[in-house]
Jmol script that loads the backbone (N, CA, C; Angstrom):
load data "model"
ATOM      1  N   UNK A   1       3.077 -10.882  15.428  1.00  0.00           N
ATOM      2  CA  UNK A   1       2.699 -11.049  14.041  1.00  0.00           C
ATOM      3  C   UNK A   1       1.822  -9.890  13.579  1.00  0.00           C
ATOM      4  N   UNK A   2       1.336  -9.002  14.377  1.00  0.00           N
ATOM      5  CA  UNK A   2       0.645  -8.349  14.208  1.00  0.00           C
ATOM      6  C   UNK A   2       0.995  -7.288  13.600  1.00  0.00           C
ATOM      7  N   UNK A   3       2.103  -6.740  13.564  1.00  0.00           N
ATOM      8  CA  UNK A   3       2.833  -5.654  13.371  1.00  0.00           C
ATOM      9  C   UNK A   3       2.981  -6.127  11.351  1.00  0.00           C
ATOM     10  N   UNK A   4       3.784  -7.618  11.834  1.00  0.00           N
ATOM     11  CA  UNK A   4       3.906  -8.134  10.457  1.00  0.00           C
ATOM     12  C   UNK A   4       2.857  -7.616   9.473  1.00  0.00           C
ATOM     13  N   UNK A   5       1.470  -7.898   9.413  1.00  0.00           N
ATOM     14  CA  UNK A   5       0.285  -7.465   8.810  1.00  0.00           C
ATOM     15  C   UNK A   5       0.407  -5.962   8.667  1.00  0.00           C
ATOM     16  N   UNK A   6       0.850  -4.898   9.337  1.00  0.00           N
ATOM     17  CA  UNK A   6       0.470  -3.557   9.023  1.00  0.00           C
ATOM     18  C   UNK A   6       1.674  -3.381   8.299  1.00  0.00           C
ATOM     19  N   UNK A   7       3.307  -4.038   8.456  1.00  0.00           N
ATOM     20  CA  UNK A   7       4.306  -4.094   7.268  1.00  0.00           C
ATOM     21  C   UNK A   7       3.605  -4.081   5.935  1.00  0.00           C
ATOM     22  N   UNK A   8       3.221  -5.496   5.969  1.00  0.00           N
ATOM     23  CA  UNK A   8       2.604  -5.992   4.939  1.00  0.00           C
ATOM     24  C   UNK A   8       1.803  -5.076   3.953  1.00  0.00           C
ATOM     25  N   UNK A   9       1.068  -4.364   5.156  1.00  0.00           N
ATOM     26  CA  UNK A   9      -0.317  -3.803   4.323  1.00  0.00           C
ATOM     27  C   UNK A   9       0.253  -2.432   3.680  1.00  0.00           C
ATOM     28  N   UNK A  10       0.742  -2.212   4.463  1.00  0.00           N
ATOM     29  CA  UNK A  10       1.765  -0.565   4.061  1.00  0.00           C
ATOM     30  C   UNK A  10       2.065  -1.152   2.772  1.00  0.00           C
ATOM     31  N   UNK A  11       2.931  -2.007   2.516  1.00  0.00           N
ATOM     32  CA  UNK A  11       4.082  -2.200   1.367  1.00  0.00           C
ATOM     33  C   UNK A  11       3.041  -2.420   0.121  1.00  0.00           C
ATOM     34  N   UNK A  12       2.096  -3.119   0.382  1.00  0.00           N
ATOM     35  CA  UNK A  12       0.711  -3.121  -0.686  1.00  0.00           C
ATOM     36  C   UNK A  12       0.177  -1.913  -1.179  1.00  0.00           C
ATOM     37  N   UNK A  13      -0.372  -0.721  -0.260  1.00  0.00           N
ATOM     38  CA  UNK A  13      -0.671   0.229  -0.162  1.00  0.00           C
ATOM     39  C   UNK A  13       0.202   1.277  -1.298  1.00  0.00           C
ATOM     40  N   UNK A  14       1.304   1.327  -0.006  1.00  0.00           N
ATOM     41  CA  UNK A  14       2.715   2.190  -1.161  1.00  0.00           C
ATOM     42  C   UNK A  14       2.593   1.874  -3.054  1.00  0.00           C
ATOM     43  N   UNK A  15       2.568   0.256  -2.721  1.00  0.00           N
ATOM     44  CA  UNK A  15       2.669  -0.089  -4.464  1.00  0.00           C
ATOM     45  C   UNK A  15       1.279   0.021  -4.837  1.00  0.00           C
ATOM     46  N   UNK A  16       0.272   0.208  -4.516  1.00  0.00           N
ATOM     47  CA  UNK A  16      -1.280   0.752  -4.897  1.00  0.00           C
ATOM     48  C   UNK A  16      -1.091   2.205  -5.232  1.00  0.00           C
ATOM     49  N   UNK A  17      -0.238   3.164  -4.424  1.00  0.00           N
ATOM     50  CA  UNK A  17      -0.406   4.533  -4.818  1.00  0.00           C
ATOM     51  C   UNK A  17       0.585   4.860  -5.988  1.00  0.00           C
ATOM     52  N   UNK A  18       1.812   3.595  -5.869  1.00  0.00           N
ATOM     53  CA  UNK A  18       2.538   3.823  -7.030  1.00  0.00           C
ATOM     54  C   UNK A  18       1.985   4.252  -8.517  1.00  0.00           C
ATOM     55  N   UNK A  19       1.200   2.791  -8.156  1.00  0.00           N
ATOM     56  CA  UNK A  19       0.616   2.971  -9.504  1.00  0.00           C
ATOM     57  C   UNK A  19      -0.505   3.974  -9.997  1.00  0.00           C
ATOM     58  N   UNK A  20      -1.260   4.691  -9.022  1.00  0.00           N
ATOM     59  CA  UNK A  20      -2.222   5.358  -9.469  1.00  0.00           C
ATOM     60  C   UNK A  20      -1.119   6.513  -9.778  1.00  0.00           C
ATOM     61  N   UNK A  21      -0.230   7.340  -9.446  1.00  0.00           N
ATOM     62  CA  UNK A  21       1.107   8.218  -9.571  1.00  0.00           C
ATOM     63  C   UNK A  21       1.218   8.016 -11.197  1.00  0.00           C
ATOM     64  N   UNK A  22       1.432   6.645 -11.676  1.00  0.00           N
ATOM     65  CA  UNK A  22       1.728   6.021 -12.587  1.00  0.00           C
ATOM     66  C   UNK A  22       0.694   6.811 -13.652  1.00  0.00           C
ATOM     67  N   UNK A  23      -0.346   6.373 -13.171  1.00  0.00           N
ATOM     68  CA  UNK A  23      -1.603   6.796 -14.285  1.00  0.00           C
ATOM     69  C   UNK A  23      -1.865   8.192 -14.331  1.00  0.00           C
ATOM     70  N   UNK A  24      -1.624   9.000 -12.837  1.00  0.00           N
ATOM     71  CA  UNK A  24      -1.537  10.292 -12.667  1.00  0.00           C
ATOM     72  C   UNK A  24      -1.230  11.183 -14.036  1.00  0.00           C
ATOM     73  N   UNK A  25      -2.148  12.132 -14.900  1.00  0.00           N
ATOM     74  CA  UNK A  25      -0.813  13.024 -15.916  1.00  0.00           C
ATOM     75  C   UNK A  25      -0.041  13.652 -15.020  1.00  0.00           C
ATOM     76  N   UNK A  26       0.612  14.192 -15.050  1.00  0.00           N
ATOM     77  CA  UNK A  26       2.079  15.151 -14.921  1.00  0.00           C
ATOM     78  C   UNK A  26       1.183  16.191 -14.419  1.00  0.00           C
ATOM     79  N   UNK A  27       0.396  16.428 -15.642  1.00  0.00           N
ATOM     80  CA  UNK A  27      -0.089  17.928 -15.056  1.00  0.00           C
ATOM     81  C   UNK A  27      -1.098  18.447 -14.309  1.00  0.00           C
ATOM     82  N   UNK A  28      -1.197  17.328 -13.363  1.00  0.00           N
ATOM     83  CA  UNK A  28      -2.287  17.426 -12.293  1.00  0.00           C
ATOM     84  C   UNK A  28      -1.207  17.254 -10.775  1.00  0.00           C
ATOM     85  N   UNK A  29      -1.097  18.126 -10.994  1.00  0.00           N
ATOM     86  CA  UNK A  29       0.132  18.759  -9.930  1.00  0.00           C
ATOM     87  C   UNK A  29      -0.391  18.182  -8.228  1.00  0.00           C
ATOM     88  N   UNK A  30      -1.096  18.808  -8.321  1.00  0.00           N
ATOM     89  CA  UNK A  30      -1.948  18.933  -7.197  1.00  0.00           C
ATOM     90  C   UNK A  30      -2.204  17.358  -6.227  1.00  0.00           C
ATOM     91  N   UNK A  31      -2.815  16.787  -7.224  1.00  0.00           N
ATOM     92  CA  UNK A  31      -3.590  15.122  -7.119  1.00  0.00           C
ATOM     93  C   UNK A  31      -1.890  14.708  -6.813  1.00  0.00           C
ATOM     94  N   UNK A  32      -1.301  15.066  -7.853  1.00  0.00           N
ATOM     95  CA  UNK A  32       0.028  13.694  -7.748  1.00  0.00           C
ATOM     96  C   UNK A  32       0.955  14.188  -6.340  1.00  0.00           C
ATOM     97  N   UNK A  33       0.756  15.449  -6.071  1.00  0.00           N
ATOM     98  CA  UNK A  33       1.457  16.128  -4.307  1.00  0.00           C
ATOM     99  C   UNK A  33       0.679  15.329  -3.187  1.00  0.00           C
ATOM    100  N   UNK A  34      -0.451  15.262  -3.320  1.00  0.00           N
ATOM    101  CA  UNK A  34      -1.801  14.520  -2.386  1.00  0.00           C
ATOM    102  C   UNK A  34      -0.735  13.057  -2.217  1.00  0.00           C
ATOM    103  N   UNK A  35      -1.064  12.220  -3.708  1.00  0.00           N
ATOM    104  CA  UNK A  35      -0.862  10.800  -3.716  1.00  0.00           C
ATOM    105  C   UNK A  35       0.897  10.985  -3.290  1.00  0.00           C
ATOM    106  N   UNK A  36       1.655  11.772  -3.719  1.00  0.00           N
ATOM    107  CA  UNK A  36       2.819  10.936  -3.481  1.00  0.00           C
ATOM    108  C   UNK A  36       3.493  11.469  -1.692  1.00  0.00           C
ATOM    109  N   UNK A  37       2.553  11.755  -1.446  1.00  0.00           N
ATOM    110  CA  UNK A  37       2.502  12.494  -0.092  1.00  0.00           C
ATOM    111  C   UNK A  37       2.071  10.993   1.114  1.00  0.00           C
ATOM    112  N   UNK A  38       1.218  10.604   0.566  1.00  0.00           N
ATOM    113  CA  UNK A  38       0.093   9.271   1.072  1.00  0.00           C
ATOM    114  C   UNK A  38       1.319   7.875   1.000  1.00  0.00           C
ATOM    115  N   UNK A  39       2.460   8.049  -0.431  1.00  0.00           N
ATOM    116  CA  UNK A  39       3.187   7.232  -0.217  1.00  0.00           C
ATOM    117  C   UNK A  39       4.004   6.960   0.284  1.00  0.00           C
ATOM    118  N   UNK A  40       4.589   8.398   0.730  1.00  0.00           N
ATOM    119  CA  UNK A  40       5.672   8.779   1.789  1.00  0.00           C
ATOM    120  C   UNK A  40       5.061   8.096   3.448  1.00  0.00           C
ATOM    121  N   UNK A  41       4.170   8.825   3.811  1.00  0.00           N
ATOM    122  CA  UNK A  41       3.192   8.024   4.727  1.00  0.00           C
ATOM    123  C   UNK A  41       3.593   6.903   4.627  1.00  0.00           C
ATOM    124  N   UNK A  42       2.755   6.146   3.935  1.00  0.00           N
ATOM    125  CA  UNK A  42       2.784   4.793   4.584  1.00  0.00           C
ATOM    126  C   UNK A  42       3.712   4.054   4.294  1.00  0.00           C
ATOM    127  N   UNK A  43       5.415   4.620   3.506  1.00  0.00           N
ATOM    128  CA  UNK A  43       6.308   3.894   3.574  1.00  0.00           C
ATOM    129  C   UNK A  43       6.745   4.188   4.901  1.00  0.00           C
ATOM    130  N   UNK A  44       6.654   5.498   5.544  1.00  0.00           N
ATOM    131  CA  UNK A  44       7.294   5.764   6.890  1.00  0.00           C
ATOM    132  C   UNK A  44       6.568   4.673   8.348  1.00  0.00           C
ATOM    133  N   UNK A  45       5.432   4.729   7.630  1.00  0.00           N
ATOM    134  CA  UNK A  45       4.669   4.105   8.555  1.00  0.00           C
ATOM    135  C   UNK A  45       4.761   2.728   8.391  1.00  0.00           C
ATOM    136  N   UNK A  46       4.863   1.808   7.651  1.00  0.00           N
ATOM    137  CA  UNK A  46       5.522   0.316   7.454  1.00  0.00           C
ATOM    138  C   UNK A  46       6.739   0.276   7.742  1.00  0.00           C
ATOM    139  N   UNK A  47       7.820   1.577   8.140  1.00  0.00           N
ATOM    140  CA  UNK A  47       9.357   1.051   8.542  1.00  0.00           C
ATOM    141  C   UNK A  47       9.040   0.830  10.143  1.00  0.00           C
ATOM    142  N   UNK A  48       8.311   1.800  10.399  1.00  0.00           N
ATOM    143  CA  UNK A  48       8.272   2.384  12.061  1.00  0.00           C
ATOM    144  C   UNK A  48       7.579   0.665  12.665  1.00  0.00           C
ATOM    145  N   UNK A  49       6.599   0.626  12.229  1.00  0.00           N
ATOM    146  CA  UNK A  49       6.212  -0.693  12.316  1.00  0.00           C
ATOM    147  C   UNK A  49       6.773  -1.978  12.487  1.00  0.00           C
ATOM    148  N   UNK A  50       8.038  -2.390  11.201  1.00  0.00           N
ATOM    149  CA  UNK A  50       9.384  -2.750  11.233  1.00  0.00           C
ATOM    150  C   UNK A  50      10.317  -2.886  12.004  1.00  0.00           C
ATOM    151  N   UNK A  51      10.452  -1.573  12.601  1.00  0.00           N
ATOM    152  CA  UNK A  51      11.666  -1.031  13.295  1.00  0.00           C
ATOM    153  C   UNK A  51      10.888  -2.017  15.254  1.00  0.00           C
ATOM    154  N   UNK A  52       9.470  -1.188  14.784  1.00  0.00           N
ATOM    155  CA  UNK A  52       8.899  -1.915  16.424  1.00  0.00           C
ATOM    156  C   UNK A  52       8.868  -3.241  16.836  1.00  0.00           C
ATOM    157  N   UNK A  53       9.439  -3.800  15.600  1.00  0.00           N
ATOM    158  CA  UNK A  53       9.388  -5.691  16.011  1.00  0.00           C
ATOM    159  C   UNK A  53       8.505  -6.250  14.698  1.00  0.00           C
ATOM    160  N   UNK A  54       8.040  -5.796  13.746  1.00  0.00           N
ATOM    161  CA  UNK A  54       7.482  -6.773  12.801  1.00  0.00           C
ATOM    162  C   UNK A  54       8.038  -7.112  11.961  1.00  0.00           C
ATOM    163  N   UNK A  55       7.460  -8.358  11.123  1.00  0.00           N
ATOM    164  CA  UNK A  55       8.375  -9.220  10.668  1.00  0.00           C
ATOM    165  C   UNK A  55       7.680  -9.289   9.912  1.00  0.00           C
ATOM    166  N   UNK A  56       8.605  -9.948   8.575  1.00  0.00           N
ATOM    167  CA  UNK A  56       7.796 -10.346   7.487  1.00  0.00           C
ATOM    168  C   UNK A  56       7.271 -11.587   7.602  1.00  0.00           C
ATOM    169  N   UNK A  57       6.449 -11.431   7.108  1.00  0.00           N
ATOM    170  CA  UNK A  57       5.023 -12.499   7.408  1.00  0.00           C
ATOM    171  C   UNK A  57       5.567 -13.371   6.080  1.00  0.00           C
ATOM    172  N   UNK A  58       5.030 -15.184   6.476  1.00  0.00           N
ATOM    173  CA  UNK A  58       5.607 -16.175   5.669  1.00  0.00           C
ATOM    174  C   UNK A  58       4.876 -15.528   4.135  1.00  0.00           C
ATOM    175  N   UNK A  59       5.403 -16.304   3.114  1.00  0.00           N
ATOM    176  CA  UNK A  59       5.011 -16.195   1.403  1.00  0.00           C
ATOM    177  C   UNK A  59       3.140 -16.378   1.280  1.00  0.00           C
ATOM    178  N   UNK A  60       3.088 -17.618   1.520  1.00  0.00           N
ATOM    179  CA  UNK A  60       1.040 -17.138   1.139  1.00  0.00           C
ATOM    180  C   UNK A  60       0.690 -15.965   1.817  1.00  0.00           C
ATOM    181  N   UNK A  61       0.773 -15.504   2.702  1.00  0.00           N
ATOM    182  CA  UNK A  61       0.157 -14.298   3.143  1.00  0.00           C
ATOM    183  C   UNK A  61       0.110 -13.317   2.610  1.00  0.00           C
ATOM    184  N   UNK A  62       1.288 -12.664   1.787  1.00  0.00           N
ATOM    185  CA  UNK A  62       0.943 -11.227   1.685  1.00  0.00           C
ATOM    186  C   UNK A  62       0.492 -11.451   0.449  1.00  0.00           C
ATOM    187  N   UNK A  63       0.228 -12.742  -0.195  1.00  0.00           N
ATOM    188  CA  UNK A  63       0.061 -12.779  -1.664  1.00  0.00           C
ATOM    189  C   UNK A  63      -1.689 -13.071  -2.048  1.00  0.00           C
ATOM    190  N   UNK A  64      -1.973 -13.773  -0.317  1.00  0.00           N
ATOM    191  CA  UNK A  64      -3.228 -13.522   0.131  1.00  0.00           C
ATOM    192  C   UNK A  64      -3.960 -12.792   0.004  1.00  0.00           C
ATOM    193  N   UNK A  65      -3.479 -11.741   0.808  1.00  0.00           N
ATOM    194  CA  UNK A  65      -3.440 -10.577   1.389  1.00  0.00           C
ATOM    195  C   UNK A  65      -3.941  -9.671  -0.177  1.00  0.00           C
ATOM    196  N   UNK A  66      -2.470  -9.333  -1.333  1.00  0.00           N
ATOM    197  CA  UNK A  66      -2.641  -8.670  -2.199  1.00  0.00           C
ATOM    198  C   UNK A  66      -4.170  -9.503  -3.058  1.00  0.00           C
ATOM    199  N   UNK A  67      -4.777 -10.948  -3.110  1.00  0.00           N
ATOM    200  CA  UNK A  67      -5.578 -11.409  -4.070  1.00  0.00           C
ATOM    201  C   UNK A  67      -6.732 -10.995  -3.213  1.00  0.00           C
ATOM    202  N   UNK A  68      -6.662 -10.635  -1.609  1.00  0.00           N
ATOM    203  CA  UNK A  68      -8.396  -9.990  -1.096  1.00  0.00           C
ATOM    204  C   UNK A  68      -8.305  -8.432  -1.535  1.00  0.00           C
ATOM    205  N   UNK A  69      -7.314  -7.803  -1.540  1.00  0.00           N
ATOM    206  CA  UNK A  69      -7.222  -6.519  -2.384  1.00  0.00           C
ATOM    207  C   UNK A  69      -7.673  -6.167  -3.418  1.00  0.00           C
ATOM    208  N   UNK A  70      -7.417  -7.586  -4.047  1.00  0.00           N
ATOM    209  CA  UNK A  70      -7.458  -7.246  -5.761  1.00  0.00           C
ATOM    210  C   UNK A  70      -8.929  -7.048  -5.628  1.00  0.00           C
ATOM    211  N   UNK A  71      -9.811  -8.144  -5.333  1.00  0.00           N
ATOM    212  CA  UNK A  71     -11.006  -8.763  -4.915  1.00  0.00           C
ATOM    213  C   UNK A  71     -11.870  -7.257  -4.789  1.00  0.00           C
ATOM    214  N   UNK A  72     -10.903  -6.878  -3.539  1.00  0.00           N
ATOM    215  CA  UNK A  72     -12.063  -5.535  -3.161  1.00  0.00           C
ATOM    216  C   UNK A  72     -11.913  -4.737  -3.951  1.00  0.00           C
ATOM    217  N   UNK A  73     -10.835  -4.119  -4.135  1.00  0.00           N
ATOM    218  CA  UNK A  73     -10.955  -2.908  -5.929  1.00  0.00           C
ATOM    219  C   UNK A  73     -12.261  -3.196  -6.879  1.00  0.00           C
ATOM    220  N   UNK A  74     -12.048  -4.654  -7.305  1.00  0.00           N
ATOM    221  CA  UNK A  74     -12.522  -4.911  -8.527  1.00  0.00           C
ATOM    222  C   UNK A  74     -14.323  -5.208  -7.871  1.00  0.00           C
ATOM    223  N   UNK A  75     -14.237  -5.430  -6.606  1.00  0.00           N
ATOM    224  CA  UNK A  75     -15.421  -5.196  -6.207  1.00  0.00           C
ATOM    225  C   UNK A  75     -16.401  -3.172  -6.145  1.00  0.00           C
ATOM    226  N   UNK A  76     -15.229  -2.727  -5.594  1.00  0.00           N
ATOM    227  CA  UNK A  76     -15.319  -1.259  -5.290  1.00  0.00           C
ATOM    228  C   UNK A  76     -15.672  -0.142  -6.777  1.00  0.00           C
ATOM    229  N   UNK A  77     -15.087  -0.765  -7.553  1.00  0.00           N
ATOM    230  CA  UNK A  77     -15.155  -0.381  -8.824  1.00  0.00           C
ATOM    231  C   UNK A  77     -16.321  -0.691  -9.712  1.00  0.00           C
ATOM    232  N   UNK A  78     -16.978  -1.599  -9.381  1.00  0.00           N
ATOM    233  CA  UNK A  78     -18.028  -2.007 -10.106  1.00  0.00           C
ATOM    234  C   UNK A  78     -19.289  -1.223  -9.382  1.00  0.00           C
ATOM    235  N   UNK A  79     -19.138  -0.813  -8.036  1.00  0.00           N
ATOM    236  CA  UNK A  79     -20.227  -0.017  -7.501  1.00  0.00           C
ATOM    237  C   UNK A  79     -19.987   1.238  -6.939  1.00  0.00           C
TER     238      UNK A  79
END
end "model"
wireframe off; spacefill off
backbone 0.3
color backbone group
């Protein structure tokens, strides 16, 4: 199950950098090579993970998982 969790966390991650990409302008070349570099990463790194035996973890979990995320951003952000 363990593996499951670093699937998990990758696939969170990936869609965390999506979106900052998202907010990224265009013309910050640089930042958006960094971030979409980080997403390549850790999509490679959630297959490999995958590929080694993990599994997707049942429905409350990763939804868990994404609401202690949210939690910490909105914690991280305020300080």
């Amino acid at each position: 199950m363990g593996l499951g969790f670093v699937v998990a966390t990758d696939r969170q991650v990936e869609a965390h950098l999506g979106a900052h990409l998202q907010k990224l302008p265009v013309a910050v070349i640089r930042s958006r090579a960094v971030v979409t570099q980080m997403q390549v990463d850790e999509a490679r790194h959630g297959k490999a993970a995958q590929a080694a035996g993990g599994v997707d973890l049942p429905a409350p979990i990763p939804a868990l998982m994404r609401l202690a995320s949210g939690l910490m951003k909105a914690v991280a952000y305020r300080f």
